[in-house]
C-alpha beads as a LAMMPS data file, in Angstrom:
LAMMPS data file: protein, C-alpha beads

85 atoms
84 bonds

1 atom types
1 bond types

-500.0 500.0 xlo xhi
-500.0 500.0 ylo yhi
-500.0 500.0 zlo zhi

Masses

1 110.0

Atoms # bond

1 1 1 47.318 -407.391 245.283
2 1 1 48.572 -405.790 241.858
3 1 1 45.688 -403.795 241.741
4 1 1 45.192 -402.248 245.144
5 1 1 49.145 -400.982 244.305
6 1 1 48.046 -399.570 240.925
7 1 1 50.471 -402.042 238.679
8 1 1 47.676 -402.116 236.083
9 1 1 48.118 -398.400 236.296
10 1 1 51.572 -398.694 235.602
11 1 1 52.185 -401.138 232.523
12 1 1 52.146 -401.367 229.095
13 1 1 50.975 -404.552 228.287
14 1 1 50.287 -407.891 230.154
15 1 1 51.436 -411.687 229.662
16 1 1 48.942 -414.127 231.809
17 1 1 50.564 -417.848 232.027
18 1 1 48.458 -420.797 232.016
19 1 1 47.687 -422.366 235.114
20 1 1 47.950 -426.799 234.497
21 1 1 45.001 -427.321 237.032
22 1 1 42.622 -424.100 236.992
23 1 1 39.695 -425.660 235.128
24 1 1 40.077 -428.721 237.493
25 1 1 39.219 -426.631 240.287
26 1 1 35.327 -426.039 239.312
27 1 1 34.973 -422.094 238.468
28 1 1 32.436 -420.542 236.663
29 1 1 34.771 -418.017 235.274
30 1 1 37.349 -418.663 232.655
31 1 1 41.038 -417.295 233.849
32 1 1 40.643 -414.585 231.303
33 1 1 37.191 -413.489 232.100
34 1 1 38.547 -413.535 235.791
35 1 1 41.532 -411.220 234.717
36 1 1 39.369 -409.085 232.986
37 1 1 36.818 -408.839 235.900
38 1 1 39.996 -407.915 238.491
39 1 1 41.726 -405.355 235.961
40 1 1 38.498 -403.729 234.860
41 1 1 38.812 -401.211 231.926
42 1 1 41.865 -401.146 230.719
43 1 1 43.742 -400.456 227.102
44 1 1 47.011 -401.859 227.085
45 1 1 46.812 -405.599 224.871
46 1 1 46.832 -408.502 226.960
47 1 1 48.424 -411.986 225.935
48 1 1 46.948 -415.241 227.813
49 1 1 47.419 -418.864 227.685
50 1 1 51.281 -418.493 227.662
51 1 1 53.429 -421.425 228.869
52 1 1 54.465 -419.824 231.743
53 1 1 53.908 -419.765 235.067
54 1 1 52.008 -423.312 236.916
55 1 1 51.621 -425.129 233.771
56 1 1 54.225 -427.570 231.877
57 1 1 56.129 -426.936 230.142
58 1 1 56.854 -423.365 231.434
59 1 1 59.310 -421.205 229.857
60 1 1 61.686 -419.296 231.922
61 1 1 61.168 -415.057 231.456
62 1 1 63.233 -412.916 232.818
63 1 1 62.510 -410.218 235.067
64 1 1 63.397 -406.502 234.661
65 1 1 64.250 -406.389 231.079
66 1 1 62.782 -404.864 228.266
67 1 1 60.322 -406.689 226.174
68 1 1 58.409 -405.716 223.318
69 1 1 54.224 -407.965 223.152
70 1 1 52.335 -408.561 219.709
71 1 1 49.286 -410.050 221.715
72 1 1 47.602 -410.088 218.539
73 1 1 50.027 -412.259 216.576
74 1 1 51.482 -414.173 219.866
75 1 1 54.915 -412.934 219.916
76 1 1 57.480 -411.920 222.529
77 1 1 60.506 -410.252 222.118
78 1 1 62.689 -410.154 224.612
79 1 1 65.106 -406.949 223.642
80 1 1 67.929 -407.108 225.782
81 1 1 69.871 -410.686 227.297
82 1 1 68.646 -412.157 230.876
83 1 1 71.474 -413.047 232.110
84 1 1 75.113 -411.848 231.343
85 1 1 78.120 -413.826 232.565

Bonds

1 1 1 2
2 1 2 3
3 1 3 4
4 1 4 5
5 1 5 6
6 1 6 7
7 1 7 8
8 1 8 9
9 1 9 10
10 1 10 11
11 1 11 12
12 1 12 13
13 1 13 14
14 1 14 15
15 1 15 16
16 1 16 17
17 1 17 18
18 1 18 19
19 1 19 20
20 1 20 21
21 1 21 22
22 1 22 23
23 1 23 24
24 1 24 25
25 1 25 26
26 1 26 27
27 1 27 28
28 1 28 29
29 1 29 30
30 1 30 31
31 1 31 32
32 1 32 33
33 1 33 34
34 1 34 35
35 1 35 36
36 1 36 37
37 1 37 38
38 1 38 39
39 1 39 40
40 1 40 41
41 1 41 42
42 1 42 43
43 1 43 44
44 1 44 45
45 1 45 46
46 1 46 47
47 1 47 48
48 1 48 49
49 1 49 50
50 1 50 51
51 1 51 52
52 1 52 53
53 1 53 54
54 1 54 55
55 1 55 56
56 1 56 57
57 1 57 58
58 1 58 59
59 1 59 60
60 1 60 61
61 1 61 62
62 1 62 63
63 1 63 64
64 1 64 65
65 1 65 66
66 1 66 67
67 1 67 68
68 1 68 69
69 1 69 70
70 1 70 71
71 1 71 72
72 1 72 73
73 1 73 74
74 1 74 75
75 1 75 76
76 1 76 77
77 1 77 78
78 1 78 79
79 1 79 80
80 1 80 81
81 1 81 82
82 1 82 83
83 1 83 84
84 1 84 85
């Protein structure tokens, strides 16, 4: 669904969660070679394996706020607070 509306199109960089029970389930493909597969050729740096998502523990991220990905050295920053109260 993200690519028929052109999201890969449209982002700078991606964070892929780990999913607890995906090898249990008997694919040939490894999640990132599946990704990769979907998203076809694209530049911006990609970040997998991340506890988030189905997996424990996850990590809560929030949406809609600017982030800055080091895929290379495994870091997230989040820039600007989640939640304000």
């Amino acid at each position: 669904m993200l690519k028929l509306h052109s999201v890969f199109d449209k982002i700078q960089g991606l964070i892929l969660g780990k999913h607890e029970h995906f090898n249990d389930l008997g694919s040939p493909f490894g999640q990132e070679e599946l990704l990769l597969e979907v998203i076809g050729d694209q530049s911006f740096p990609i970040m997998s394996n991340v506890d988030v998502g189905h997996t424990f523990p996850s990590h809560v991220f929030p949406i809609g706020i600017e982030a800055e990905l080091d895929a290379g050295n495994g870091e997230i920053v989040f820039a600007e607070k989640g939640v304000y109260y």
